[in-house]
C-alpha positions as CSV (number, residue, x, y, z in Angstrom):
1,X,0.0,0.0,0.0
2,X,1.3,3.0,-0.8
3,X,2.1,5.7,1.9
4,X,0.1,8.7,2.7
5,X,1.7,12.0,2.9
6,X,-0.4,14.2,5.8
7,X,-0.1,18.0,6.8
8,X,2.4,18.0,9.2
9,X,0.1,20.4,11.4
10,X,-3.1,18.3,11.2
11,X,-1.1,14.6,12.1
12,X,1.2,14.0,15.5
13,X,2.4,10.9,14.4
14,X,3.4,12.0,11.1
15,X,4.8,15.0,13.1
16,X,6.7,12.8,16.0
17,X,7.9,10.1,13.1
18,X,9.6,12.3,10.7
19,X,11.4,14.3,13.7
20,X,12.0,10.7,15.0
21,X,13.1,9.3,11.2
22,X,15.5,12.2,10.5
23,X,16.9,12.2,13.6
24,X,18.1,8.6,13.5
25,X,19.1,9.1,10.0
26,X,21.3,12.0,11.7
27,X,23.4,9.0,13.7
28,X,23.2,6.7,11.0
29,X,27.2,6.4,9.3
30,X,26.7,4.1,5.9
31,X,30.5,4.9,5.5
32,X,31.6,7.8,3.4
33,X,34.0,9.9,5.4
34,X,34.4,13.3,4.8
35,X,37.8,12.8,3.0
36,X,36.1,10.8,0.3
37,X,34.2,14.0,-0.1
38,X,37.6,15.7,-0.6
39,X,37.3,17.7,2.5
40,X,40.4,18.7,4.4
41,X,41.2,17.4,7.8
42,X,41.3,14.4,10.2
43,X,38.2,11.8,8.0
44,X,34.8,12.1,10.1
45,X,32.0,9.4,9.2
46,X,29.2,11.2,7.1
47,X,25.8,10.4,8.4
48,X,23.0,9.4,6.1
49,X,20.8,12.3,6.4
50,X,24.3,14.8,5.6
51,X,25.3,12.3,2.2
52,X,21.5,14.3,1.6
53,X,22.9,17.5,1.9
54,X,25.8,16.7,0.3
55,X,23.6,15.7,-3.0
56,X,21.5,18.6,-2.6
57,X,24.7,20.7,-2.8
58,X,26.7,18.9,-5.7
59,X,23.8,19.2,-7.7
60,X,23.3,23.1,-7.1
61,X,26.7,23.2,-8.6
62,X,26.3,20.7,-10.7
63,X,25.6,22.1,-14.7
64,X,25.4,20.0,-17.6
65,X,27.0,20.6,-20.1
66,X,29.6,22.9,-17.8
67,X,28.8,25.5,-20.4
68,X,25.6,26.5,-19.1
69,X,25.0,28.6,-16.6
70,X,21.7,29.5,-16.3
71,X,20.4,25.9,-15.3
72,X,22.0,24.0,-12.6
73,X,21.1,20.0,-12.0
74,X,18.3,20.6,-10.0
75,X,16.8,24.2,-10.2
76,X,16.4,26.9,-12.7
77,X,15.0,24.5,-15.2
78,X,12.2,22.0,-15.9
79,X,13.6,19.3,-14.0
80,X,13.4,21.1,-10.5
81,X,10.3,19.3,-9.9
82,X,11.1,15.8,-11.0
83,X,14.6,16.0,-9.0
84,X,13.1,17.2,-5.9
85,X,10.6,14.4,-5.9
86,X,13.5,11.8,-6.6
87,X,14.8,13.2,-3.6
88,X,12.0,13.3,-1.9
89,X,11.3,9.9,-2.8
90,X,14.3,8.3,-1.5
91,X,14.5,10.1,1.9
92,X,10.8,9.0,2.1
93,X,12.2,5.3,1.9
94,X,15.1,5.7,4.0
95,X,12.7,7.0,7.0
96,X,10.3,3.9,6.4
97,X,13.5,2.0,7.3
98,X,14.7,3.3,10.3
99,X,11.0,4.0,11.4
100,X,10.5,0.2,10.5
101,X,7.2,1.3,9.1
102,X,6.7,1.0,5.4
103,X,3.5,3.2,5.4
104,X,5.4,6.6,6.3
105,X,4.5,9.0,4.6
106,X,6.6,12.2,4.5
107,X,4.7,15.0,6.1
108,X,4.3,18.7,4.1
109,X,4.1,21.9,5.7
110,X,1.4,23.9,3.8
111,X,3.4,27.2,3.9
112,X,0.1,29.2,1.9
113,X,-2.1,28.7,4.5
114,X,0.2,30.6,6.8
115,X,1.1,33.1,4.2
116,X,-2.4,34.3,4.8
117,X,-2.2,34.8,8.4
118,X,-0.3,38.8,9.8
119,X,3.1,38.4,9.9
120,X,3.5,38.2,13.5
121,X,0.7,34.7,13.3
122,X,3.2,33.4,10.7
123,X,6.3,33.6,13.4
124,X,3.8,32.2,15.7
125,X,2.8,29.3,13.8
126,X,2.6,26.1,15.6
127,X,4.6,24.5,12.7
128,X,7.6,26.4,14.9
129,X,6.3,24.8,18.2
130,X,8.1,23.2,20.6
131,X,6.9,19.7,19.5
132,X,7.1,20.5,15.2
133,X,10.3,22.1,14.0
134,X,11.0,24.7,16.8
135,X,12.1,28.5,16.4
136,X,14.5,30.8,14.6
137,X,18.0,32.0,16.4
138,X,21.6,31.7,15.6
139,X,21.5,28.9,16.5
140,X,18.5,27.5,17.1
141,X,17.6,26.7,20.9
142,X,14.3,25.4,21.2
143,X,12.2,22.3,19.8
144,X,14.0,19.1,18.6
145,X,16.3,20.4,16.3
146,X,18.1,22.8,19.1
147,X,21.3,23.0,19.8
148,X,23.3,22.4,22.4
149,X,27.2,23.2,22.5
150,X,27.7,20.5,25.0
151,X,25.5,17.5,23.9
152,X,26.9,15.8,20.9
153,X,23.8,14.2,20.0
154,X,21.9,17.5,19.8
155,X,21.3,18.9,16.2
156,X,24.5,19.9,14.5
157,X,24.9,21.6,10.8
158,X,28.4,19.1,9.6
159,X,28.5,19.9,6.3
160,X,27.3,23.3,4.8
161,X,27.9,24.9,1.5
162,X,30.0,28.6,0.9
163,X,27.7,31.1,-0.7
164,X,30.6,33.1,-2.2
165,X,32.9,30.3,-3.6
166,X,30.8,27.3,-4.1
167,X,32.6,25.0,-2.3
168,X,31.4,22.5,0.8
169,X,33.0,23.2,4.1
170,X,32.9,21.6,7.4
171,X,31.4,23.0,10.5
172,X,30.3,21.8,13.8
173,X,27.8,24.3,15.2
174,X,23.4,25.2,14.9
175,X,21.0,25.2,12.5
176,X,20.2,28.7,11.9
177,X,17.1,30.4,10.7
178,X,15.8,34.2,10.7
179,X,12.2,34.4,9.8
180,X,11.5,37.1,7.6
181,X,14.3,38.9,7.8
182,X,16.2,38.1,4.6
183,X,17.4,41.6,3.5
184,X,19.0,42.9,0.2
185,X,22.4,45.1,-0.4
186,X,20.4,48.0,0.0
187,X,19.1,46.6,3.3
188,X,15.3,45.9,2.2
189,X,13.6,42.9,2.9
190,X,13.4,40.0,0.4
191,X,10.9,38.2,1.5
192,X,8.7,39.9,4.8
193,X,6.1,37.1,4.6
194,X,5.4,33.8,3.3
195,X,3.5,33.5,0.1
196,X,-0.1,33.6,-0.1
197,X,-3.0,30.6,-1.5
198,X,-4.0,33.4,-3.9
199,X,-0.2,32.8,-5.4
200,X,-0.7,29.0,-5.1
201,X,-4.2,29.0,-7.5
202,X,-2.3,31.6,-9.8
203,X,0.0,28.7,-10.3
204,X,-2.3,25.8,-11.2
205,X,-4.3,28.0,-13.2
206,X,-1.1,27.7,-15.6
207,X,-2.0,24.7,-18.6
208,X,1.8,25.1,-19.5
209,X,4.6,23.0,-17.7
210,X,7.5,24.7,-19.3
211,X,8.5,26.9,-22.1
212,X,11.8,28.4,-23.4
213,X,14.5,29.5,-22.7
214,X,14.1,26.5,-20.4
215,X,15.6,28.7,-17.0
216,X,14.2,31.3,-14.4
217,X,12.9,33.6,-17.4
218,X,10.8,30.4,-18.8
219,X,6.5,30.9,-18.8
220,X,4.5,28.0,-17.4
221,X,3.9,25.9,-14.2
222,X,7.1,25.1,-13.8
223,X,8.8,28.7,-13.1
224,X,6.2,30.0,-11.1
225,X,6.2,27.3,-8.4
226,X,9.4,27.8,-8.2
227,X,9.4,30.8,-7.6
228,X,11.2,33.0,-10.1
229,X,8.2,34.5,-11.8
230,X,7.4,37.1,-12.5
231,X,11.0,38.3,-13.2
232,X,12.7,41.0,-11.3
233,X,10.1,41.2,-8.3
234,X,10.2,39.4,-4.8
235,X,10.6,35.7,-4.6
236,X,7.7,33.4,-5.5
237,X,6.1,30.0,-3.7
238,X,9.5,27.2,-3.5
239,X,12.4,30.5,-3.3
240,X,10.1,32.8,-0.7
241,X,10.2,30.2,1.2
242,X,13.6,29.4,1.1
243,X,14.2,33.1,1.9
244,X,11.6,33.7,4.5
245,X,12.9,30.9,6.5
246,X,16.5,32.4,6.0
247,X,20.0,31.6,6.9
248,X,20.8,27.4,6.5
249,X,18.0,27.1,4.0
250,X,19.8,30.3,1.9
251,X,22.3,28.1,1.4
252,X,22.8,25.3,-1.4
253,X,23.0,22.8,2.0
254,X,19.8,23.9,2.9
255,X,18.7,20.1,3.7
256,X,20.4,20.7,6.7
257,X,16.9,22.0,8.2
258,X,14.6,19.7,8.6
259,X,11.9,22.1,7.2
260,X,13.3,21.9,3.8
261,X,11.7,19.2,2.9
262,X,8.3,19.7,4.1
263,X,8.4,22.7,2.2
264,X,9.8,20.6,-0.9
265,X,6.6,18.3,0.0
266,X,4.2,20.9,0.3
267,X,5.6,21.8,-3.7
268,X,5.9,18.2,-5.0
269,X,1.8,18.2,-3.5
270,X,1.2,21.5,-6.0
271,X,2.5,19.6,-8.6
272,X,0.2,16.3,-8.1
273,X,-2.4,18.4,-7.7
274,X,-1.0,20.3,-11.6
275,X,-0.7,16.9,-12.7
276,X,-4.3,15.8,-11.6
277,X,-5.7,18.3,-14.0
278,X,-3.5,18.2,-16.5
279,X,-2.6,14.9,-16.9
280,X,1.0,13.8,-17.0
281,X,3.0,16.4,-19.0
282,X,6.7,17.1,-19.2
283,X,8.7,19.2,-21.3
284,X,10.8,19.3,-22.8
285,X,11.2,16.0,-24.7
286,X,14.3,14.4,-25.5
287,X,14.3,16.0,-29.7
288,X,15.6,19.1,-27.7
289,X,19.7,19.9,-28.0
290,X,22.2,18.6,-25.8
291,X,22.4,21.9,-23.6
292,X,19.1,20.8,-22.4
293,X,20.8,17.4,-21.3
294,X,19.7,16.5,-17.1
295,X,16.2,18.6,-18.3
296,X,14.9,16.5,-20.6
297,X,11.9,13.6,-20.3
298,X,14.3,10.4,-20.5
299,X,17.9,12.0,-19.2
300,X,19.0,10.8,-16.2
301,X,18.8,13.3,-13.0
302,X,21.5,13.8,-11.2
303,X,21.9,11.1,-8.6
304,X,24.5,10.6,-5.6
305,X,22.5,8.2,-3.5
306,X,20.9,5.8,-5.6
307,X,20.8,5.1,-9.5
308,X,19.4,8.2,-11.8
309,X,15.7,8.2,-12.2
310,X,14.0,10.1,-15.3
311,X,12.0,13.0,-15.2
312,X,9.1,10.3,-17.0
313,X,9.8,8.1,-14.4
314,X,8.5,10.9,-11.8
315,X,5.2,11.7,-13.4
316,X,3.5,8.5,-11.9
317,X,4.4,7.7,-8.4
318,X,1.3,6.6,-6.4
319,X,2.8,3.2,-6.1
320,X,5.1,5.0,-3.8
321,X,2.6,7.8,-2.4
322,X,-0.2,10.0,-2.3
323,X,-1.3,13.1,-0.9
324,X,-4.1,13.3,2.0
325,X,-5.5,16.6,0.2
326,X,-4.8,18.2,-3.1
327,X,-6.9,21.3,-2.4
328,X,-4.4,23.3,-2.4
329,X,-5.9,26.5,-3.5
C-alpha cells in the first residue's frame, strides 16, 4: 500500500515520526567519510541524512553541459520538480527503514495557508512549536532540532555549503534560521512574509509545464512554483520560502533544516495536484539539443545516492505515495 503524505500540522504521528526518522538518519554512518568528499582534515563518518545535503549541494553546482550557466542539476530549469521528488522519494524510503514502518508517509508543511495569516501569526505558527520544527535563532535553541554546545547528540549543521565560492566546508555548530528577515544590499527585505494561497491558485491556473528559454525567465507551471516568476520582483512559492525561513536554507545545504523538505513536500503536492488536471505532462522532450541534457523527459537526473531516475519516471508515483488533500488553493 502506498504511503500517505499528511499536513504535518493536522497529524502528530506523522509530526513525531519524521522528527524521529530524521533524527536517526542523523546518527546513522553508511561509510563515506568526509575525505572521500575531498574535504580537508582528520576523516569524520558522514551520516546518512548529511550524504542528503551533500547531494543537494553537488547538484546546485552541478551544470550540464559545464557551459551552461543558467540551469543547474536541480533548479532553474524543468527538472526542479522531477529531482526534488526523486529526492523526496528516496528520503521517504530511507525513514520507512529506520521507522521500521513501510507506510510513512513524509509530512508537508502547507506554507500558503500561513502566508495568509499577519506576519506576526506566521512567526507564531505552531509549525515552529516546541513539538514540530521549533524557532529561529543563531542557533536554534528550542524544539528538537536545538542545539546544544555540549551535547553531541543535539542537532549539528556538519557539512554546509559557501555562498561566495561554491565550495562544501565543514562546521560543527546550529541550524540557523531568521524568519523574515532576509534583506538585500540596500538593506530591504526579500521576502517579509510567506507567500499567499492566492499565489498557489495563480499557479495551477497555468496549462503550461514549461517553455523556453528553459531557465528562471521560462512561462509555465514550472517557473512560477518555483518561484522565479514574475521576473525582477520578490521571490515566488518554493524561493520565498527558502528566503523567508533564511539563513541554513539560503544556502545550497539547505537540507540541513529539517523544514526543507516539508516545504519541498508541500511543492511536490502542488505539482500532483498540476498533474491531476492536467494529466502527466513534461517538457521538454528528448528531440531538444544537448544543452538541455539532465532537463529532458528520458535524461537521467543527477543522482549521488541511488541510481538516476528520469523525469518520465517521476510523473506516476502513487505506487510509492499519495497526498491526503490536493486542495491546495
Amino acid at each position: 500500500m502506498a504511503a500517505v503524505r499528511r499536513n504535518i500540522l493536522n497529524d502528530a504521528t506523522a509530526r513525531q515520526k519524521y522528527i524521529q526518522g530524521v533524527k536517526l538518519l542523523k546518527q546513522e554512518f553508511p561509510g563515506p567519510t568526509t575525505s572521500d568528499l575531498g574535504l580537508d582534515g582528520p576523516a569524520s563518518p558522514v551520516s546518512t541524512y548529511d550524504l542528503f545535503v551533500v547531494w543537494h549541494h553537488v547538484a546546485m553546482n552541478t551544470f550540464t553541459p559545464p557551459t551552461q550557466r543558467d540551469r543547474n542539476a536541480a533548479h532553474s530549469g524543468p527538472v526542479f520538480l522531477p529531482w526534488h521528488r526523486f529526492m523526496l522519494i528516496l528520503l521517504e524510503l530511507h525513514l520507512q527503514r529506520v521507522l521500521d514502518d513501510e507506510d510513512f508517509g513524509l509530512p508537508y508543511w502547507d506554507w500558503a495557508a500561513d502566508g495568509d495569516l499577519s506576519p506576526d501569526q506566521q512567526v507564531a505558527s505552531p509549525v515552529w512549536a516546541e513539538d514540530c520544527m521549533g524557532g529561529q535563532g543563531n542557533p536554534v535553541t528550542t524544539g528538537p532540532f536545538a542545539f546544544d554546545k555540549v551535547d553531541a547528540s543535539s542537532w549539528r549543521v556538519l557539512l554546509y555549503g559557501d555562498t561566495r565560492t561554491g565550495q562544501l566546508l565543514r562546521s560543527d555548530r546550529g541550524l540557523q534560521r531568521a524568519f523574515g528577515q532576509t534583506r538585500s544590499p540596500d538593506g530591504s527585505l526579500i521576502a517579509p512574509t510567506l507567500p499567499r494561497r492566492a499565489q498557489v491558485a495563480t499557479a495551477l491556473d497555468l496549462e503550461t509545464y514549461d517553455a523556453p528559454p528553459w531557465n528562471e525567465q521560462s512561462p509555465g507551471f514550472r517557473n512560477q512554483v518555483e518561484g522565479w516568476v514574475p521576473a525582477n520582483t520578490a521571490p515566488g512559492l518554493h524561493n520565498c520560502v527558502h528566503v523567508w525561513v533564511g539563513e541554513d536554507m539560503l544556502r545550497s545545504s539547505s537540507p540541513n533544516d529539517p523544514v526543507f523538505y516539508l516545504n519541498h513536500c508541500n511543492e511536490d503536492r502542488i505539482w500532483a495536484a498540476w498533474l491531476q488536471d492536467n494529466g502527466p505532462t513534461y517538457v521538454p522532450d528528448q528531440t531538444e539539443p544537448d544543452v538541455l541534457r539532465g532537463h529532458r523527459i528520458d535524461d537521467a537526473m543527477h543522482a549521488l545516492l541511488s541510481d538516476p531516475l528520469t523525469p518520465r519516471q517521476m510523473l506516476d508515483v502513487e505506487d510509492f505515495y499519495t497526498y491526503d488533500n490536493l486542495l491546495v488553493s
